[in-house]
N, C-alpha and C positions, 0 to 999 in steps of 0.2 A: 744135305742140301736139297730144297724141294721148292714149291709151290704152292703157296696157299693163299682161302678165301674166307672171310666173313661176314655174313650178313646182321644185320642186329634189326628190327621192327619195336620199336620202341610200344607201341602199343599198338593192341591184335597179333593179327598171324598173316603169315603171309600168301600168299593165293596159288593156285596149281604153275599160272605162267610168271610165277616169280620164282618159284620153285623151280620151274625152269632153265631158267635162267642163273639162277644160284649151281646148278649142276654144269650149265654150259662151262661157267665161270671158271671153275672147277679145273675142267675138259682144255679151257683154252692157254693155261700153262701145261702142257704136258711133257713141252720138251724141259721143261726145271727137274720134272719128275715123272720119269716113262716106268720107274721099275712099280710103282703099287700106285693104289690113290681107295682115296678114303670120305665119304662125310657123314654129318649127323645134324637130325633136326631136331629141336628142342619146342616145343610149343607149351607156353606158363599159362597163366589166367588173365595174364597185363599183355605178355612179350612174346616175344619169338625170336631164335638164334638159330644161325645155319651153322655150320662148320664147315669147309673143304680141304683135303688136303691131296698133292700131289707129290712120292716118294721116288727122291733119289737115293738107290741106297749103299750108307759110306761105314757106318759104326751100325753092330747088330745087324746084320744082313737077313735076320729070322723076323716073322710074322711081329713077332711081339713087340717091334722097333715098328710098327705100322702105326698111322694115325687117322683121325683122331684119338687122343689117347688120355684115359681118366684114371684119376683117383682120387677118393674122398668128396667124389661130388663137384671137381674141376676138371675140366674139359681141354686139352691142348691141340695147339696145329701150330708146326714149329717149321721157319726156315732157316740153317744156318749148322752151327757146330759148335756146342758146348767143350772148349779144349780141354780143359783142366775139371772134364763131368769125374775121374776117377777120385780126383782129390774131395771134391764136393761129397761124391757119395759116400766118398768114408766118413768124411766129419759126420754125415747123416746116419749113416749107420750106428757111430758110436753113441745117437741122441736115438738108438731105437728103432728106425727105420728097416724095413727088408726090402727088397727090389725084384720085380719078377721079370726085367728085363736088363741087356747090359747096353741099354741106350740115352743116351745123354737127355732125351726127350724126357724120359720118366725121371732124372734128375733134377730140370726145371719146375716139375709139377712138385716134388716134395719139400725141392726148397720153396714153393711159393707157400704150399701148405703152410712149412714150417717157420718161414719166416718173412712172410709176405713179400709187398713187394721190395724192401731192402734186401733182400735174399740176394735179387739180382746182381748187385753190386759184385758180388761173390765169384760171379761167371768170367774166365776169359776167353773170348770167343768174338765171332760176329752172329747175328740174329736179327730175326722178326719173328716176332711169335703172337698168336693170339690165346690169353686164357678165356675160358668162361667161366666163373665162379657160382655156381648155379646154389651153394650154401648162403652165400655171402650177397646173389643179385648182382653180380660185377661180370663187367667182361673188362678185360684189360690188357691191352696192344704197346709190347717194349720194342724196343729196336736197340741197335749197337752205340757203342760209342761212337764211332767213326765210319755212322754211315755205309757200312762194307755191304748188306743188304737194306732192300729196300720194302717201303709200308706205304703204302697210300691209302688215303681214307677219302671220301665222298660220302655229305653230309645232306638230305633233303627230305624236306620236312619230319616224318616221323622215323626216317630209315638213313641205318649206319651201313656204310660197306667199306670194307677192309679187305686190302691185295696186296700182292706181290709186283705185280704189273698192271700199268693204265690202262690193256685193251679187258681187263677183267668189271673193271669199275666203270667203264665206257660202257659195258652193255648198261647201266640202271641210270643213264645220264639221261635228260630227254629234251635238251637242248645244249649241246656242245659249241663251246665257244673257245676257239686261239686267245691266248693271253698274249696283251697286246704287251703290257712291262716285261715280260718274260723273252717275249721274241727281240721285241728294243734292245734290252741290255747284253743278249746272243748276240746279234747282229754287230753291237756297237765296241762290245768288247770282245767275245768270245766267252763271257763267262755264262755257267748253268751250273741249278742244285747250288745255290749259295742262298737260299731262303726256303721255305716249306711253303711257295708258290709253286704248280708243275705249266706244261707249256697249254695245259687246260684252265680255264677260266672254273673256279669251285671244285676244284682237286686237287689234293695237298698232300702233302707228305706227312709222314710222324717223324717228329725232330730227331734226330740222334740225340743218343746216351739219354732218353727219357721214355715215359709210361704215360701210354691214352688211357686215362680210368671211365667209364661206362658207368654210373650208378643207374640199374636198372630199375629201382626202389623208386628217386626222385627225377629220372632223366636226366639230369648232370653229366658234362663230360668235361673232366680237368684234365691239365697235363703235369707232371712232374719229371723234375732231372735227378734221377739216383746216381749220378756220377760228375764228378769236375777234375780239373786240372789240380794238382794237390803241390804246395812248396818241397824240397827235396831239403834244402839246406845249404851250407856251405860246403865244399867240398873241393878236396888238391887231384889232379890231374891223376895219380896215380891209383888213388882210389876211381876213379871213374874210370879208367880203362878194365878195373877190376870188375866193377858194377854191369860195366856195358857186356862185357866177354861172358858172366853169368847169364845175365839177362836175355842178351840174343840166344845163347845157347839154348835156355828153359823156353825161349818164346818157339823155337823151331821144334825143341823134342815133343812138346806137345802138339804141333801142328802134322805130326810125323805120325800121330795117333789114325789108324785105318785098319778098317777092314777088307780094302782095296789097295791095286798096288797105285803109287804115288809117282807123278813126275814130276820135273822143275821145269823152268824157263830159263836158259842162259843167253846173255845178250853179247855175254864178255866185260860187259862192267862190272863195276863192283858191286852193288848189291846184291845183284843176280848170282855173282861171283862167287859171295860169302855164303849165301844161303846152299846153295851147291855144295860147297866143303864142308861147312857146317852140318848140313846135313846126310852126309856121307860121313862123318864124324858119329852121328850122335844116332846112325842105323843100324840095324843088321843086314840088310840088305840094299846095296846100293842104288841110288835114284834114278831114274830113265830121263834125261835132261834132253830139252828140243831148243834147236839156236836155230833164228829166221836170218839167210845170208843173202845177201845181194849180190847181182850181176856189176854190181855198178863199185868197180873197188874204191871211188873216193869217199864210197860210202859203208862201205864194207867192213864190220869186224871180227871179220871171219879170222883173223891173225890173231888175235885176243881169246878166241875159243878155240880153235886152237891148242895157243899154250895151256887154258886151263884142261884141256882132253887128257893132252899128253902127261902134263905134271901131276893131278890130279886122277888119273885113268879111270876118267869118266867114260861111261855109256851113252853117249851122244848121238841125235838122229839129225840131222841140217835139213832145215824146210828152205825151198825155194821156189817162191812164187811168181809168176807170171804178173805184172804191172796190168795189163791189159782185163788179164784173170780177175782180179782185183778190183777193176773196176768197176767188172760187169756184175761183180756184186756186193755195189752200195744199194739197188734196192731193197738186197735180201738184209744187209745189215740195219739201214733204216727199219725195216717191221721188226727189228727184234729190241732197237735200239729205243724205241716209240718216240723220239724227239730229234731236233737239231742234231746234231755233234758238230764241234769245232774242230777239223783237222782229217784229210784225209788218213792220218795214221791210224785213227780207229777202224776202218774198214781194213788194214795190212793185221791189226791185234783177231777182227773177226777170223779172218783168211788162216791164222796162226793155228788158234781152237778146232779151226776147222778141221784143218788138215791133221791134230794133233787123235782127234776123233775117228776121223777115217781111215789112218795108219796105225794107230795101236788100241783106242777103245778105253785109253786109261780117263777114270772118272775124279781124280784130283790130280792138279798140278799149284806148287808153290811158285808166289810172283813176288817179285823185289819192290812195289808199288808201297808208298808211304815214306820207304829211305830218304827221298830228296829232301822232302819237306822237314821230316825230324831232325836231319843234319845238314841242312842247307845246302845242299846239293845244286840248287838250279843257280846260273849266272845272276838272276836277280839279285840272289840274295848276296851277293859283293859287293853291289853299288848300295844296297841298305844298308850293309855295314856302314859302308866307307862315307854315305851319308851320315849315320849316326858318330861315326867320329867325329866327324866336320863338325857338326851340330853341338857337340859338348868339348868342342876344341881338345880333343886331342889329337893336335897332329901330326908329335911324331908319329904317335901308333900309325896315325893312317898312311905320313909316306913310308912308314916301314913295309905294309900292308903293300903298296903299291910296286914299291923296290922288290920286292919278294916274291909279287906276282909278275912282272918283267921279266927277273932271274931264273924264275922257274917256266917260265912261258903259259902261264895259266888261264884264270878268267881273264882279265886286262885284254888278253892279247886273242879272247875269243868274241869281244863284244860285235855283237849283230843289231845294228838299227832294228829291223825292220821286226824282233822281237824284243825290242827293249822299248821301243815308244808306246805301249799300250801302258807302262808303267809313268812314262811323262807326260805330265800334267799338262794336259790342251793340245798334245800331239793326238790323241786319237781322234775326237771330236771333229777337230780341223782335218784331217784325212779321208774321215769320212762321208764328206760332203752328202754324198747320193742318198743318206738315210733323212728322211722326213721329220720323223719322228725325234722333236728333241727332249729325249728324256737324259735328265742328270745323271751322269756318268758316277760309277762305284770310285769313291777316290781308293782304287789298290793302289795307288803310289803313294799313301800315308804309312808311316810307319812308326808311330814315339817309340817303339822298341823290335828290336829282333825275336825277343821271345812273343809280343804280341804278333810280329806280323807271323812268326811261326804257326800261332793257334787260326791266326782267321785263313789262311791257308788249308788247314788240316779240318778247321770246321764248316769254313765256305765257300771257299775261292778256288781249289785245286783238289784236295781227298777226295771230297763228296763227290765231284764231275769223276774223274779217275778210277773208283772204285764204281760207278755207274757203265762207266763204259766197261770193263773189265765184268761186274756181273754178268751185263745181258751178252756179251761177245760169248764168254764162257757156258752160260747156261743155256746159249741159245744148241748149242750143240751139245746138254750134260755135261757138262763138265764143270765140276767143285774148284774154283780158285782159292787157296788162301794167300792170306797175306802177313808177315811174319814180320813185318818193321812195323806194323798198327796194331802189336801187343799194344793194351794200352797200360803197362808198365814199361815198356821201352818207350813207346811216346812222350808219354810223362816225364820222366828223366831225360829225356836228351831235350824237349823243349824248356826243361827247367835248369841244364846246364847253362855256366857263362859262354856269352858268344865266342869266346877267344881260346874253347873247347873243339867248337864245330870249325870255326873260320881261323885261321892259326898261319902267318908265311906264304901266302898266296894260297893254300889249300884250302878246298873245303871240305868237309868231311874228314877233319882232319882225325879227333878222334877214333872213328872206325879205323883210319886206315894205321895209324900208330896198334888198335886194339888187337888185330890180326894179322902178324908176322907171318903166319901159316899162308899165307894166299901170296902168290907167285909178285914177284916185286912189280913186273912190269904192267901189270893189274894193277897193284896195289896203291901205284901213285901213278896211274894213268892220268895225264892232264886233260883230253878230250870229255866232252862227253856227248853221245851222239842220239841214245834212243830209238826208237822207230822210225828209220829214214824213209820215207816213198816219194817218188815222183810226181808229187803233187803241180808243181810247177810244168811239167808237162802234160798230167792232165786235165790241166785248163785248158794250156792251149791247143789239144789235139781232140782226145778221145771225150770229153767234153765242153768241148768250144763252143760245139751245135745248142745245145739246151742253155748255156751259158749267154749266146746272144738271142734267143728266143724270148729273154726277159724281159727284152726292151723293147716286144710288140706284147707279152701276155706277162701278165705277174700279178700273182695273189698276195705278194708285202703290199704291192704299190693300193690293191684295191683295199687293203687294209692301213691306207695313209704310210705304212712306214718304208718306201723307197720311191728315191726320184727315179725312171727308168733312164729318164735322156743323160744324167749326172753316174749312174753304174754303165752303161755303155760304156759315156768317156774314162772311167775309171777304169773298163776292160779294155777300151784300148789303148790307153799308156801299159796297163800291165803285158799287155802284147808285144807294144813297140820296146820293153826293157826298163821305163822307167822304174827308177831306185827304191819311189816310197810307196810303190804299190807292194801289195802281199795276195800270194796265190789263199793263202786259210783262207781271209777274208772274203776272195771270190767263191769260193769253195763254199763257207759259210754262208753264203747268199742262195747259191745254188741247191743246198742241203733243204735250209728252209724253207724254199721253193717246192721241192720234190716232197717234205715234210704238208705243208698245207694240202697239194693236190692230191697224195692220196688221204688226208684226212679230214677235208674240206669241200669237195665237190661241189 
């Protein structure tokens, strides 16, 4: 896991204070990659290419796992974790190959060699990489399926730059602009990372599960998708619980591949849950698991972890953090975050890494992140269902559905207004009065299928923000996350199973929880589900109340057209006085974007 940069000069070379600047570049991920750091200049007769690279290090802890790193005249700088590089390199070996490293890095280079850029396909992992093709005139920038790291490019006039993070590609900008659609549809929904627009004006992402190709020869730069969502087939329940129990198994032993020692996350849900067992199942050495518990027992599921300590005789460490603690650093989370975030809980996930950093120094930890979406997991996805029955008239299944969800006390009986109206149509718009700005709102409440709304979920709407926030929380402190429900063979299969797999008798997730008898029963059909609880709601109205109504004499949305200040006043104070249809995010989210412009806007 590391940090990297790329410059490209399309024609000529580039000057001492670009060079410069190229090394800052470098310098200014350090905390992705404090253990090495590495670059290389390349000056052609047309072109010029930088390379940088910043090592955290997790597989091959020897020099030889350093980068930049060549062969055959291809250049690499890699962010991420090739899981399944052992399998890879045999098949290479048997075509010939030797290896003078045991790092996953030098197996991306000889699959490119050996089998260009469809090679890729071959990797299970998350990544950004940049090659340089210095035989071929190419430089070429992939990225994951699922979004897990990140690539950003900036394009002006004869010069390409390619990073890991936006303050790298900020130094060669020379007129920075807020993007105004980007901040609008934040604001208006809470959504971000659902397009390869960033919160900059001419700064962009590289799309997941695709390749930036560079033809240095003609200047050209295409993109291609080496990967898609693939049919599975017909399949009976039985077999799928077969399928899933394999699959999770192989997606976790591979993730368990280190040359460092490894922790978990435990929440006491299930995903978190299964990945704990399973992965104490599939070790020699058992995993050092951290649960973040609360003061606050309605909140609390510390009874949940708990049972899995004692039944499971897990190694468990309980972090508890101070609310106040926590506050006092969203500015540090903001600079590492470099945009918006929707939700105080992102700054409780920062406080988590942090703490996990300061007490034990362990450099990967596995996250349950990606389960909800592959197996419908969030409340949403009930009322889609139960929509889609509607919709195609079947309605016993659906009062069955409903009866069953009663009986068992499930979603039915957890529905929450004031997070379900962003999903109904012209409830958000109408709420949000105080925003100026009327841009056309993302219709996520369409859905012609449960297996589509699964994918735009996983490729726009919910993965890509999630694993964003989750990188920079993690890296901001070194620390390697994976994530073991965004195998993209377990993806694949569980969004291509029938819905009445996942959504089954009021459960969701019903699948998983039939596949894994081994996890403690009162885990295992937990009806709740709670995730990172924080006091959001009192931090509006206490420890940031102050900057909260300072909006409504200073605000850089409003000078940007996109907020009424006297229309967010009155909307802060219903949310004060208890009114029903306000939501603390939403203030929250105001307030974010606020603190977002002033330090990056002056």
């Amino acid at each position: 896991m590391c940090g990297i940069f790329g410059a490209i000069k399309l024609q000529g070379g580039f000057d001492d204070n670009q060079i410069s600047k190229c090394l800052r570049a470098v310098d200014l991920v350090r905390h992705r990659g404090p253990d090495s750091q590495g670059h290389k200049l390349f000056t052609n007769d047309n072109n010029s290419i930088f390379l940088g690279h910043r090592r955290l290090s997790i597989i091959d802890l020897s020099n030889a796992g350093n980068q930049p790193m060549e062969d055959g005249g291809v250049w690499i700088v890699f962010n991420g974790e090739i899981f399944n590089y052992i399998e890879v390199r045999e098949k290479l070996k048997r075509q010939g190959y030797q290896f003078k490293s045991d790092s996953d890095t030098e197996v991306i280079l000889k699959t490119y060699i050996h089998y260009g850029t469809r090679g890729f396909n071959l990797f299970n992992g998350m990544w950004a990489f940049i090659l340089y093709d210095s035989v071929q005139q190419k430089v070429i920038v992939s990225r994951d399926r699922f979004s897990i790291k990140p690539a950003y490019y900036f394009k002006h006039e004869n010069e390409i730059y390619v990073a890991s993070e936006l303050r790298q590609v900020l130094l060669f900008h020379r007129a920075v602009k807020p993007n105004i659609s980007t901040l609008a549809t934040f604001l208006l929904q809470g959504i971000l990372e659902h397009n390869c627009e960033t919160f900059y004006q001419e700064i962009s992402k590289i799309p997941a599960k695709s390749n930036m190709i560079v033809d240095l020869k003609s200047n050209n730069i295409k993109f291609e998708k080496y990967w898609d969502y693939d049919d599975i087939g017909e399949i009976k329940e039985k077999e799928a619980i077969e399928r899933l129990q394999e699959m999770l198994r192989t997606s976790i032993s591979l993730r368990l591949r280190s040359d460092v020692e490894i922790g978990g996350l435990l929440s006491g849900g299930l995903d978190s849950s299964l990945i704990v067992t399973l992965s104490n199942e599939c070790s020699e050495r058992p995993l050092h698991t951290f649960s973040v518990v609360s003061r606050d027992k309605n909140v609390s599921e510390e009874k949940f972890i708990d049972i899995m300590v004692r039944e499971k005789k897990l190694i468990n460490q309980k972090i508890t953090f101070d609310p106040a603690t926590a506050v006092a650093h969203i500015d540090q989370c903001l600079f590492y975050q470099e945009q918006p975030f929707a939700g105080a809980s992102v700054v409780a996930q920062y406080m988590i890494y942090r703490l996990i950093k300061e007490q034990t120094g362990i450099k990967v930890v596995l996250s349950g992140q990606g389960g909800d979406e592959a197996l419908m997991g969030y409340l949403k996805y009930f009322y889609f269902h139960l929509g889609n029955l509607s919709r195609n008239r079947r309605y016993f299944q659906l009062v069955r559905e409903i009866f069953y969800s009663l009986l068992y006390r499930t979603a039915i009986l957890q529905f929450n207004l004031g997070q379900a109206k962003r999903y109904i149509p012209g409830m958000t718009s109408k709420k949000l009065s105080y925003l100026n700005n009327k841009v056309k709102p993302i219709q996520i409440w369409e859905s012609p299928s449960i297996q589509e709304r699964q994918i735009k979920d996983i490729d726009l709407y919910s993965v890509p923000a999630l694993t964003h926030y989750e990188d920079r929380n993690s890296m901001a402190h070194s620390i390697e996350s994976r994530v073991p429900f965004l195998d993209h063979n377990v993806v694949n299969f569980l969004v291509q199973l029938p819905t009445q797999f996942k959504f089954k008798n009021g459960w969701s997730k019903y699948l998983l929880r039939k596949s894994f008898p081994e996890l403690p029963e009162s885990i295992r059909w937990r009806r709740d589900k709670k995730g990172f609880t924080v006091p959001e709601d009192n931090w509006c109205k206490t420890t940031l109340r102050e900057g909260i109504e300072n909006i409504s004499n200073s605000s850089r949305l409003a000078d940007l057209g996109l907020l009424d200040q006297k229309l967010f006043a009155n909307y802060f104070d219903k949310f004060l006085n208890g009114h029903r249809f306000t939501s603390s995010t939403e203030i929250f989210s105001v307030y974010v974007a606020e603190k977002w412009l002033e330090k990056n806007f002056n």
